[in-house]
N, C-alpha and C positions, 0 to 999 in steps of 0.2 A: 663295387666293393667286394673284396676276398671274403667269401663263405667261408669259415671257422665250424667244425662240428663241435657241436657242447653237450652231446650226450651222445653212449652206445646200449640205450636199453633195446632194440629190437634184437639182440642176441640172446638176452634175457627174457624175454618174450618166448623165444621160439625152445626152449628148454621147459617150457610148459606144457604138462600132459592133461588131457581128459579123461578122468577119473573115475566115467561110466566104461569106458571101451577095457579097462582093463579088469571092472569087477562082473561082464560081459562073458568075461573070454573062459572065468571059470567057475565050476558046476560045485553045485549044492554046497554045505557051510564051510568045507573045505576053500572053498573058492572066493565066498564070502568075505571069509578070514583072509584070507590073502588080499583080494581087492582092499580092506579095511586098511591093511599095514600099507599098503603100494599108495595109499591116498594120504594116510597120515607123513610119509617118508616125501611125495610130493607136497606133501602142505608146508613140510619143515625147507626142505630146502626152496619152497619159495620164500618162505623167512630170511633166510636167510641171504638170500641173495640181494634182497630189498633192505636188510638193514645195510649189508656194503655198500647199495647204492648211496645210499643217505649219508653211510660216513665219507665214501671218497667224492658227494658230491660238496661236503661241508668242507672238506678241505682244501678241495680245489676252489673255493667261495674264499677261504681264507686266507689262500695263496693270492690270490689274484686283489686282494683287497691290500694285502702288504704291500704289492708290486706299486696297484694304485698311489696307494700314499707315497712311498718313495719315491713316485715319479711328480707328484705333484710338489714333494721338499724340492726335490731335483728342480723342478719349473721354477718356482718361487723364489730358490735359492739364485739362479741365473737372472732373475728377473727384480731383484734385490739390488745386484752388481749393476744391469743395466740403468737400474733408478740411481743408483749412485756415478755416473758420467757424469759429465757437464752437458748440461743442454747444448744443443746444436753440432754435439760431436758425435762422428760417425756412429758409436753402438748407444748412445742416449735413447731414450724413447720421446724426449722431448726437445722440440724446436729452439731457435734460440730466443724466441721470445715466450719462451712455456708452454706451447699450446701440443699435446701428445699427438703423436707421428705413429696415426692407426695402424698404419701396415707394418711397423716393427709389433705391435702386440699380434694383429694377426698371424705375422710370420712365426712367435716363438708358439703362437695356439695350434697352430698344426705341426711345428716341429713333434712337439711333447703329444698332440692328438694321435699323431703316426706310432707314435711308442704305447697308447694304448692301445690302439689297435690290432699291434704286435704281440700284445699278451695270449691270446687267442686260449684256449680250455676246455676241456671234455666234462662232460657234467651224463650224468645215466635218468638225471628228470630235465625231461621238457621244460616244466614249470622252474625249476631252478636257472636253467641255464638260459633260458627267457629273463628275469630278476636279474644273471649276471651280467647277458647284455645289457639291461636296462643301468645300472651301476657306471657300467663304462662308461653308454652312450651319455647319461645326466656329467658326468666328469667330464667328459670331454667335450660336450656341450658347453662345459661352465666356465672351462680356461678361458675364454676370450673377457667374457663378464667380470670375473676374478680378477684378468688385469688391467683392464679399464678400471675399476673399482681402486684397486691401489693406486693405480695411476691417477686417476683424480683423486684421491686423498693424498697425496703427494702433489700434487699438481701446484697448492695454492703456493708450499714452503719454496717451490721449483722455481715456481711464475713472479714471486714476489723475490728470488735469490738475482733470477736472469735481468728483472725490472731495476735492483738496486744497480747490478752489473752494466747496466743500460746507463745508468744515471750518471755514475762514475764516470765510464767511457765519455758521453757527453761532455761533460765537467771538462774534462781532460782534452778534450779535443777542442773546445769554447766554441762547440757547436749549441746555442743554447735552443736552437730552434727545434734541435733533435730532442731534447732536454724537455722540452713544454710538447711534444710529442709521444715522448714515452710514459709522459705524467697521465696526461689525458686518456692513453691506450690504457695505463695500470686503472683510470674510474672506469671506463667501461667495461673493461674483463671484469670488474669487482676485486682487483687484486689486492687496492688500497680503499678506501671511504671516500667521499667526493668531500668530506672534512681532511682529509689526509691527502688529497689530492692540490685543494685551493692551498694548504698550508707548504704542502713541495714548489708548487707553484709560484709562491711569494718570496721561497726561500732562495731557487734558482734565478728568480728575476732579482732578486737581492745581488746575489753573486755576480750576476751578467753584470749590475751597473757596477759593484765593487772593482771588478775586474778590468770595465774599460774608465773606471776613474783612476786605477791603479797606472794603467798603459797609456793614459793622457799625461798624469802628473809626471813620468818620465820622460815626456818629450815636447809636454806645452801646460804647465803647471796651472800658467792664469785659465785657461781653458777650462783646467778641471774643476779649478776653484772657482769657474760661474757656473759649473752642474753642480755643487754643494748647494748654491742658491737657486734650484731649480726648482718646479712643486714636483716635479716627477721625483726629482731622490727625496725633499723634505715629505715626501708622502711614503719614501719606504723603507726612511734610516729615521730614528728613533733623534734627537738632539742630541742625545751625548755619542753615540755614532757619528752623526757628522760635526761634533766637533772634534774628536779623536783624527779624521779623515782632513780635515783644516789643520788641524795642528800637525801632522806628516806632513802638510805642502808646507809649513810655514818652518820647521825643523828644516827639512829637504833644500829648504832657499836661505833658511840663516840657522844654521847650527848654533852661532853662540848666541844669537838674541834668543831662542829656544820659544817665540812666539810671545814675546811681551812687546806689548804698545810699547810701552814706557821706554824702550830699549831704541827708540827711532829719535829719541830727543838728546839726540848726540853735541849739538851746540850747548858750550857752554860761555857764561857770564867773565868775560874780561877781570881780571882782580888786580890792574895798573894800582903802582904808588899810589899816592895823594897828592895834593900839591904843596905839603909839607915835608914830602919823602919818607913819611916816618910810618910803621907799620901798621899805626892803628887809624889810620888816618880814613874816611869816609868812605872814597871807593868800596874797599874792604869786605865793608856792609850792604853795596848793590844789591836791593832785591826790594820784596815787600814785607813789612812788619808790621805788628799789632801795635797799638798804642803805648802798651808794655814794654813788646822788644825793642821799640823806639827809645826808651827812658834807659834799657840797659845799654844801649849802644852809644849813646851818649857819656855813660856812666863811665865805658872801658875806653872812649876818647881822650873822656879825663883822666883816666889813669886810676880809675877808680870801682875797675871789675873785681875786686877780692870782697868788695863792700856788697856788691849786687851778686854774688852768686849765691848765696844761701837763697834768695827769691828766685832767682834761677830755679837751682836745684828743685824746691818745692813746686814750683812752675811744672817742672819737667814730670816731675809724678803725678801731678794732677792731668797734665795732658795723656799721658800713658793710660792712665785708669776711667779716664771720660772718653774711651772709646767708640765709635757710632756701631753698636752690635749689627747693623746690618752691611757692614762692609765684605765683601769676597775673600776667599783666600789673595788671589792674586791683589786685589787692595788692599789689603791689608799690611802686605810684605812691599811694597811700594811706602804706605805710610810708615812702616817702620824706619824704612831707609831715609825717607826723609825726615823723621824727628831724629832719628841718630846723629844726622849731618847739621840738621839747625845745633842743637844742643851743645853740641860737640866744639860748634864755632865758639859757642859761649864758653868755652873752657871747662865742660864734665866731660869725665871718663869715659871713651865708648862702650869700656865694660862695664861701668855702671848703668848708661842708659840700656844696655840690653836687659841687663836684669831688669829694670823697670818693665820692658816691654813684655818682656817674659811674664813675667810676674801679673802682668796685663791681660796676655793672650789664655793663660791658664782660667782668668775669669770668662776670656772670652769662650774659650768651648766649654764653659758652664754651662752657656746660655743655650748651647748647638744644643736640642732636639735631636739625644741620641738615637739610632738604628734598632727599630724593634729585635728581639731577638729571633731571625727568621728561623734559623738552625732547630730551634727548640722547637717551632709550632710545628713545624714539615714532620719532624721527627714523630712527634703527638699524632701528628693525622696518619703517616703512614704506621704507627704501631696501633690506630685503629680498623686502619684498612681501608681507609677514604684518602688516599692517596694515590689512585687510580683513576685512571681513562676506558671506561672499562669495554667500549666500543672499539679501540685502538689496538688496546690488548688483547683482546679476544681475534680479533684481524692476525695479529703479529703470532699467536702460538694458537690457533686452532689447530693445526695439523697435529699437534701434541697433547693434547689438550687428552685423546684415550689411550688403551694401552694399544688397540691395532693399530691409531696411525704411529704412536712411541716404535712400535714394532717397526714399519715399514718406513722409522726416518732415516735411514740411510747412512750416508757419510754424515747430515750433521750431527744424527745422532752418538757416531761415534768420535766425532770431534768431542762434542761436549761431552760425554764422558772422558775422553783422556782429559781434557779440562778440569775437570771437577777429579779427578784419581777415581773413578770409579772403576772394580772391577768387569774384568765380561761375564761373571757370577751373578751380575747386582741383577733380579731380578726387573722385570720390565714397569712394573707395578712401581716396584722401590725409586727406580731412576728415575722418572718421570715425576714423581711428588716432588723430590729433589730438583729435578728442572725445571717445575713448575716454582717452588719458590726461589732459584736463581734468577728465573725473569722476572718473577713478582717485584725483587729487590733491584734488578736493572730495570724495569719500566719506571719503577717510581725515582728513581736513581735521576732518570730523564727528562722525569717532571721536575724533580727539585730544582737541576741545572735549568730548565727553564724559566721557572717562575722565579727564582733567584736572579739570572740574569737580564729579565724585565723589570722586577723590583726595582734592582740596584741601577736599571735605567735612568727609569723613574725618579727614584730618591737624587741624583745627582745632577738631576735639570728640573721639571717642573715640581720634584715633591720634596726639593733640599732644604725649604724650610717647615716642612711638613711636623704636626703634632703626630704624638705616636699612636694616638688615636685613629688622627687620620692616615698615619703608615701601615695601621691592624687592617682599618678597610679597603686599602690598596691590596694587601696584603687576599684578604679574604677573597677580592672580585678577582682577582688576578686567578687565584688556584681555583675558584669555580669554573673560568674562561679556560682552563687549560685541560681541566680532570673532566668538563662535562657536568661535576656533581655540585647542585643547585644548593644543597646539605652542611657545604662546610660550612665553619664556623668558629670564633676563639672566646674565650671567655676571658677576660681579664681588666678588671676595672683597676687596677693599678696605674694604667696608663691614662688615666684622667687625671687622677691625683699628679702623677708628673707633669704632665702637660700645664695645669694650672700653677705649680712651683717654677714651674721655666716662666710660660709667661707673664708673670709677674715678674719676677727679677729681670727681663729682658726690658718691659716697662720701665722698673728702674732704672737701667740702664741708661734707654733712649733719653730719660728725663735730664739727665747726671749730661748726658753726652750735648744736649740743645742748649741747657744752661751756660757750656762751657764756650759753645760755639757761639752763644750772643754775647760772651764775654771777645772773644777770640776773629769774630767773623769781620769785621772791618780791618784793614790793611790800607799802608802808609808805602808810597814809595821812596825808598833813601837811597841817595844817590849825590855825593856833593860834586859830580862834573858835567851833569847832563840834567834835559827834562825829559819826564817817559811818558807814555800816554798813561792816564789810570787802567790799574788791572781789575778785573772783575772774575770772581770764582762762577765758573758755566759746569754743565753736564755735557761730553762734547761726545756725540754718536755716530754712527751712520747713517747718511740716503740712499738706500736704495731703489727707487723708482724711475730714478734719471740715470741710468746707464751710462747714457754718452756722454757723460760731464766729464771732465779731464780731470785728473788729481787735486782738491784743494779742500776750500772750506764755505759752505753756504751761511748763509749771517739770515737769523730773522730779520724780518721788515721791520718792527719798533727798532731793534739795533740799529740799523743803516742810517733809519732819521734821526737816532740819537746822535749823529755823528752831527748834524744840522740843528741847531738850538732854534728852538721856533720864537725865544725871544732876540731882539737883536738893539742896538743903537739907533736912537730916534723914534722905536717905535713906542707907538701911545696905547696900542690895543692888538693881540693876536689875531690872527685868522681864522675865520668860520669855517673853512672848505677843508674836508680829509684828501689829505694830499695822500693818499694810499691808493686810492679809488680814485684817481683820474682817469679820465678817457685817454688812450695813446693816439695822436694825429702821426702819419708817415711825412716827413716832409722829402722835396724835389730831392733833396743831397741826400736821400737816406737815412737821416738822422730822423729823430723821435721830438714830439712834444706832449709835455702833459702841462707844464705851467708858463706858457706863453702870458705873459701879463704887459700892461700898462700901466700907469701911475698918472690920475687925475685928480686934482684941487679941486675938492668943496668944502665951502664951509671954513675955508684955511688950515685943512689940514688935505696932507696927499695918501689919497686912499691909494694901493694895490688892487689892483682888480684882471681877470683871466682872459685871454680874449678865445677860449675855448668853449665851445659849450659842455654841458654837460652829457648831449648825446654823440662827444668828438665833432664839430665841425666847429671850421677857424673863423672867428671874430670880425667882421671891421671895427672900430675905434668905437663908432658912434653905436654898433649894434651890441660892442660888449658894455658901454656906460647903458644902454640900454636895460640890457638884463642885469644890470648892478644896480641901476633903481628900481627893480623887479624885485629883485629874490635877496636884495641885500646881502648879496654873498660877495667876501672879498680875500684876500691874502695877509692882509695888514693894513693899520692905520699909522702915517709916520709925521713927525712932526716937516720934513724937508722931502723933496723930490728925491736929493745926493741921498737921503739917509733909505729910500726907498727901493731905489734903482740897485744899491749894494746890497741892499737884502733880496732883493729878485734874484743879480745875478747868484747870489749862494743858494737861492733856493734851490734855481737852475743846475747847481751841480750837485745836489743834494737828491733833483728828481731823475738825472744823469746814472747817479748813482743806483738808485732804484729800478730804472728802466732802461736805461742806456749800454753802455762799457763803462761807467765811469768807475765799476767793480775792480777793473785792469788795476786799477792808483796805489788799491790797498790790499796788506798780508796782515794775516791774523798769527800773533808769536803768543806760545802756547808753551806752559812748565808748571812743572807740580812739584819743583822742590825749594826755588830760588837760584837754581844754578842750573840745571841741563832745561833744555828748550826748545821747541821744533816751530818754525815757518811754514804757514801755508799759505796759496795763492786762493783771493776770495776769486770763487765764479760763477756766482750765483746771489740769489736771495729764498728762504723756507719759508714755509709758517710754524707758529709755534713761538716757545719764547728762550730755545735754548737750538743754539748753533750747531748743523752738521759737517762732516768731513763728507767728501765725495765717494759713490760705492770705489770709482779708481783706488783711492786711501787703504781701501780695505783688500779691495783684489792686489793692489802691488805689494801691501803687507803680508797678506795672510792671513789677516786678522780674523776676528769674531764679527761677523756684520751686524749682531745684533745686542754687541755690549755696549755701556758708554762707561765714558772716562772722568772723572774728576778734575778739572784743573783750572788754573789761573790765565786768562787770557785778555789780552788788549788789540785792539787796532793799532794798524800804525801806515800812514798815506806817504807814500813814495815813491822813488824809483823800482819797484817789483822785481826785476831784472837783476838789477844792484844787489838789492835784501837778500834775495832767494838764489843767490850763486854760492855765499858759503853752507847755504841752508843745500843746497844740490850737489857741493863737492865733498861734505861731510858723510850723505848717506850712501853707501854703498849699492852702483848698480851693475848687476853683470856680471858680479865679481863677488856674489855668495859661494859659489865652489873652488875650492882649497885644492890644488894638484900638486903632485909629488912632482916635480921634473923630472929627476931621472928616470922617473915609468916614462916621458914621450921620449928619452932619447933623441934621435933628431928632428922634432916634432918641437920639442922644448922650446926653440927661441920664438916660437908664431904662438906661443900660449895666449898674447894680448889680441892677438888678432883673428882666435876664434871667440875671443869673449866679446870680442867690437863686433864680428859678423851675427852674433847669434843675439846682441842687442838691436842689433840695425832691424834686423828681419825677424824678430817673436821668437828663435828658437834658441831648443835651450846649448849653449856651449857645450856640454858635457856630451851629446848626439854626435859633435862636429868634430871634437877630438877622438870618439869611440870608433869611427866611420874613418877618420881621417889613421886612424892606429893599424885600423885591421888593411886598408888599402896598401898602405906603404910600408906594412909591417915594422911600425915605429920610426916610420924616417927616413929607409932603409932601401927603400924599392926606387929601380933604374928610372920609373916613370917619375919621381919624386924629384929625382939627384942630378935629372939632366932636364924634364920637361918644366918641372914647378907644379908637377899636379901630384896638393897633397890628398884630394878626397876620389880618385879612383875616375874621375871625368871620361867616360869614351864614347862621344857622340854616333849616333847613326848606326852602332855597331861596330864600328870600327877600335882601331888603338886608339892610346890615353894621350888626350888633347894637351897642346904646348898652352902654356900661360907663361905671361911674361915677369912674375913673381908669386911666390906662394899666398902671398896675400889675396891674389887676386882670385885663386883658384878656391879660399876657404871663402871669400865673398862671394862669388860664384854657386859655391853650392847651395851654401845658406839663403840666396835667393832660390835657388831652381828648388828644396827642400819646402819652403814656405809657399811659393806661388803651386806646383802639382802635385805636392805630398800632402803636409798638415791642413792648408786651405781645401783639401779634396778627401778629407778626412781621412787619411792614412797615416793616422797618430802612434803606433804600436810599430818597435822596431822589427817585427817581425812583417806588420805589412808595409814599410817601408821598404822592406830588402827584398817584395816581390814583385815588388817594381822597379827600385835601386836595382837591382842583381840578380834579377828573373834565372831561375834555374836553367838549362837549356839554350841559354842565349847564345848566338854565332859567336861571339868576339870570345869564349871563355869553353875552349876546348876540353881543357882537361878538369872542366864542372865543376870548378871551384866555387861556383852562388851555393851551392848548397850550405858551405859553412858560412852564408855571410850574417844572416842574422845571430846563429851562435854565438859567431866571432865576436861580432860589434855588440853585443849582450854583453857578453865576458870583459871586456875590454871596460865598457858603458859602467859593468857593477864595481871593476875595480878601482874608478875615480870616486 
């Protein structure tokens, strides 16, 4: 190290005389005298030469302490700039994942150490200039300390800036594995809480599935809608989430039914003459009616409906107003539609019966168990200050939280003042209170938005018919669960009082509504040209446990045998044995038995008897009279053999029915207004005592899997085939999406024969025209005009394959798309097109894959 001299006292030194040698030198008082002045005149001028020391050494102390400070502004100031980079750029002092880049602090510690060093100074006391180096050496010792100390006080706002910038990026890329990587690295740094952690956590695996239900439902929709019925999403979407998520598949696939059941019972009721030709003649009246509308239909036969409409009319209001208060919105607006149209046949005003209905529905949200006031209680807590998370918050602004780290916040600090208008005047003290209560007001800002947005979950699937009572203590657990604080609380006994005024009136309600319906609930089928099967009012829902069932309708087991009257002609006495619990025997042909019987004479009557046992093995004659004089169990007692032998065989097809195919025969015709109606093919048998539709039902609709329907339904045994062909050309398949023709341009006249290809093979048409758009650039392209290849086909690497018609090349693809893309889970057209149109590929010199999934995006959103 360069020696610095810091004092010149030995000059001062040697200007000092001994004070004997010159009063020595002269004789007697004369000399005396003299010596005396020679000593006083050295005394003074050692005075004085020791007070200049002292002043020019305090000043050079003083100098050199300005120098210090200026150079340590100077350090700080550069090292301010440097804390304000972006992490991971060249002059940052910090990584890109926050963590400080020691050897940039050491490098700026001895830049600024060399400049003290530089100061160098003359001092005339030892002991001072000793003190000055010590000054130095502690300051330039202390720069390294100094910015490590900033730099971790800055570190957390850096590490937690770089960590959000991490998360984004992930997001952005749908790298989610980077995403639960960077969560995890911010618990161990301590960047975030391992509560603020599991909560990122939940929220990015939320996203991931959002995002590949979103990139399913674009390119195999039923797909997406059996992951809504998964337990992995029903574990991480809330119910009114995945119904929001079902209702975009069900919009996406039928824009004008907009996701109503009721919307698929497109057949409607023939309204042929009479066989009088005269208008009012029976047909007319095709449907089911009450005892009542019986007598008025009669009434306007005769020609005598101006007499019955005042009972009409008064009918019509009382059914308006004997509403079942627990009906949905969407039932609700179904029943209205259908009391409009009955009513209306009878000859009232549509415009009158709406006002009825109106006038109806105003009682009816009487009874809704309005929405506590959430607004006002958030408000209450955050103006006491219990509107905090106060572990979260303290995480999110500790850096700010004093005035040295307010000092050393950098760029955000001055983001947020230009934010807030603050000037560079505003003291450091002042800003900072100021920023303290701008986050106070954004944290709680963010609890509101949550606990608001889980409420209103809540309130509109399991808590819609919830008392306000019990929406206050939703309410309360909810913002405990969010703030941490065990403390809150509301006070308001008003909402008991309410609660008890609704419930009661809703009781009335139901009563006024049951009265009306045992007036109302039997129905008449009228019909003067036909016989119908009886209809029966069911609850009609979904199965979901049998997947592989094909689209129809499951029928409980008492239904099935109702079809079979267990009384019959000639019999004298029913049968003992539950024909439900049969043992099934396989026989040689494949077929099934469960009531193999005989018919033997005693006594002169002919019993029925089973030649099965009860633990399944088949009979001889004499071993099942056997066990029938055993266990006196039999099928029937009939007065004749003939009368026995025909109730066998129906039994026969009756346990056919139960156990067999003999399900094939019959379709259940389903309608809830008297005029529109839907077919379904039975394929199955439930338990229970109300009939299901197949999960198929639900997946090809879109439906709600776990609503049921209200409606009127009957058996009917036939040709199936027959039944269910206008029931099949009615509903619309494959031909939910609506295209502009002139967007395909030459692509236009094959519109039907990507909707055939992409029925044929699961995918969705709208892939096959978007693919098929960006290949042939609408039509357009040589490969198209001369080969017939409208979807870009070039085997092996090579050029675009000859087909011998366009058809065959969009069937073509929509097989090769389903068997190595969607079946290999490459559902997202982007990973579609890295494989379709792999960037780099031989056959595509001038790199044109790069725009393919772009393209076929673009193309895909403009249909």
């Amino acid at each position: 190290m360069k020696e610095i001299p810091l004092y010149g006292g030995p000059s001062l030194r040697t200007a000092k005389a001994d004070p004997g040698t010159a009063a020595r030198a002269a004789n007697g008082d004369q000399g005396q005298m003299l010596g005396g002045s020679i000593q006083k005149a050295e005394e003074a001028l050692q005075g004085s030469a020791e007070a200049f020391a002292r002043i020019s050494d305090f000043g050079e102390m003083q100098r050199q302490e300005v120098e210090l400070r200026r150079i340590r502004d100077e350090s700080d100031a550069e090292f301010s700039r440097m804390l304000a980079y972006a992490p991971g750029t060249k002059d940052s002092v910090f990584n890109n994942d926050g963590s400080i880049i020691k050897g940039r602090l050491d490098d700026l510690a001895f830049k600024f150490g060399q400049r003290i060093e530089s100061l160098g100074g003359t001092f005339f006391s030892p002991e001072v200039a000793m003190k000055a180096r010590g000054v130095m050496e502690s300051v330039k010792a202390s720069l390294p300390e100094r910015y490590w100390g900033l730099a971790a006080k800055h570190q957390l706002s850096v590490a937690r800036q770089a960590f959000e910038t991490n998360l984004k990026l992930a997001e952005e890329k749908e790298d989610w594995g980077g995403y639960e990587s960077s969560v995890m690295g911010g618990v161990q740094s301590q960047v975030i809480s391992p509560a603020e952690g599991e909560l990122r956590l939940l929220r990015g695996r939320k996203k991931a599935s959002l995002q590949n239900f979103n990139n399913l439902a674009a390119t195999n929709p039923a797909g997406a809608y059996d992951l809504l019925d998964s337990e992995d999403y029903k574990n991480r979407f809330s119910p009114y989430e995945l119904d929001a998520m079902r209702r975009k598949l069900a919009s996406q696939a039928r824009p004008a039914a907009a996701d109503s059941f009721f919307n698929s019972f497109v057949l409607t009721r023939k309204k042929d003459k009479g066989k009088s030709g005269t208008k009012n003649d029976g047909p007319e009246w095709t449907g089911f009616y009450t005892k009542k509308e019986c007598g008025w239909i009669r009434a306007f036969e005769a020609g005598k409906g101006a007499i019955v409409r005042p009972q009409i009319a008064a009918a019509a209001a009382e059914e308006a107003r004997a509403f079942n208060p627990s009906l949905s919105q969407e039932e609700s607006e179904v029943a209205r539609d259908a009391y409009i149209q009955k009513y209306s046949r009878f000859g009232l005003e549509k415009e009158w019966l709406g006002r009825q209905w109106t006038a109806a529905d105003d009682m009816r949200k009487k009874l809704k168990t309005p929405t506590i006031d959430i607004k006002g209680r958030l408000n209450l807590l955050e103006k006491k200050g219990t509107l905090l998370n106060q572990q979260a918050f303290n995480a999110e602004n500790q850096p700010y939280s004093d005035e040295e780290g307010w000092k050393s916040g950098g760029k955000f600090r001055d983001e947020f003042m230009g934010q807030l208008g603050l000037t560079p005047t505003e003291t450091n003290k002042s800003a900072m209170a100021k920023y303290m209560a701008y986050a106070r007001a954004n944290h709680a800002a963010g609890l509101r938005s949550q606990i608001s947005e889980r409420f209103h979950s809540w309130r509109e699937n399991d808590g819609k018919d919830a008392t306000q009572a019990e929406q206050q203590a939703k309410l309360i657990s909810l913002t405990r669960e969010i703030t941490g604080n065990r403390d809150i609380s509301f006070v308001d006994e008003g909402v008991n009082q309410m609660d008890s005024n609704i419930a009661n009136a809703r009781d009335a309600q139901r009563s006024r509504f049951a009265q009306w319906a045992v007036k109302s609930g039997r129905k008449y089928w009228v019909d003067s040209s036909a016989q119908e099967a009886p209809m029966q009012r069911v609850s009609l829902g979904f199965d979901s446990t049998r997947k592989d069932l094909p689209a129809g309708i499951l029928l409980p087991r008492e239904m099935v045998q109702d079809l079979f009257p267990t009384h019959a002609k000639g019999m004298i006495e029913s049968g003992n044995i539950d024909l439900s619990a049969r043992p099934v025997v396989r026989n040689a042909d494949g077929s099934i038995s469960t009531v193999r019987s005989i018919s033997v004479g005693i006594d002169g009557k002919e019993y029925l008897i089973p030649t099965v046992s009860e633990d399944g093995k088949v009979l001889s004659e004499d071993d099942a009279v056997k066990q029938f004089k055993k266990t006196g169990k039999h099928l029937g007692v009939f007065d004749s053999p003939e009368d026995a032998t025909a109730y066998a065989r129906r039994l026969h097809e009756g346990q056919d029915v139960l156990y067999g195919d003999g399900l094939k025969d019959y379709v259940v015709e389903a309608t809830f207004d008297n005029e529109h109606f839907r077919r379904f093919r039975v394929v199955g048998t439930c338990e229970g005592d109300s009939p299901q539709m197949s999960y198929a039902v639900a997946r090809q609709g879109f439906y709600d899997a776990g609503r049921s329907f209200a409606v009127d339904m009957r058996i009917i045994k036939g040709d199936t085939d027959e039944l269910m062909k206008q029931q099949d050309a009615a509903l619309p398949t494959g031909k939910a999406v609506k295209i502009n023709k002139s967007a395909l341009r030459g692509l236009a006249p094959y519109e039907q024969a990507f909707y055939d290809a992409g029925k044929k093979y699961g995918v969705d048409p709208k892939l096959l025209i978007a693919i098929a758009m960006h290949e042939t650039d609408k039509g357009t392209s040589p490969a198209f005009l001369r080969k017939n290849n409208a979807m870009g086909i070039s085997p092996n690497g090579g050029g675009p394959r000859d087909f011998s018609s366009v058809e065959e090349s969009i069937d073509y693809a929509a097989r090769l798309l389903r068997k190595h893309y969607l079946d290999k889970g490459l559902t997202t057209i982007a990973a579609i097109g890295g494989k379709y149109a792999p960037v780099g590929a031989d056959n595509d010199p001038r790199n044109l894959n790069q725009h393919w999934a772009k393209g076929v995006r673009k193309y895909y959103n403009s249909l």
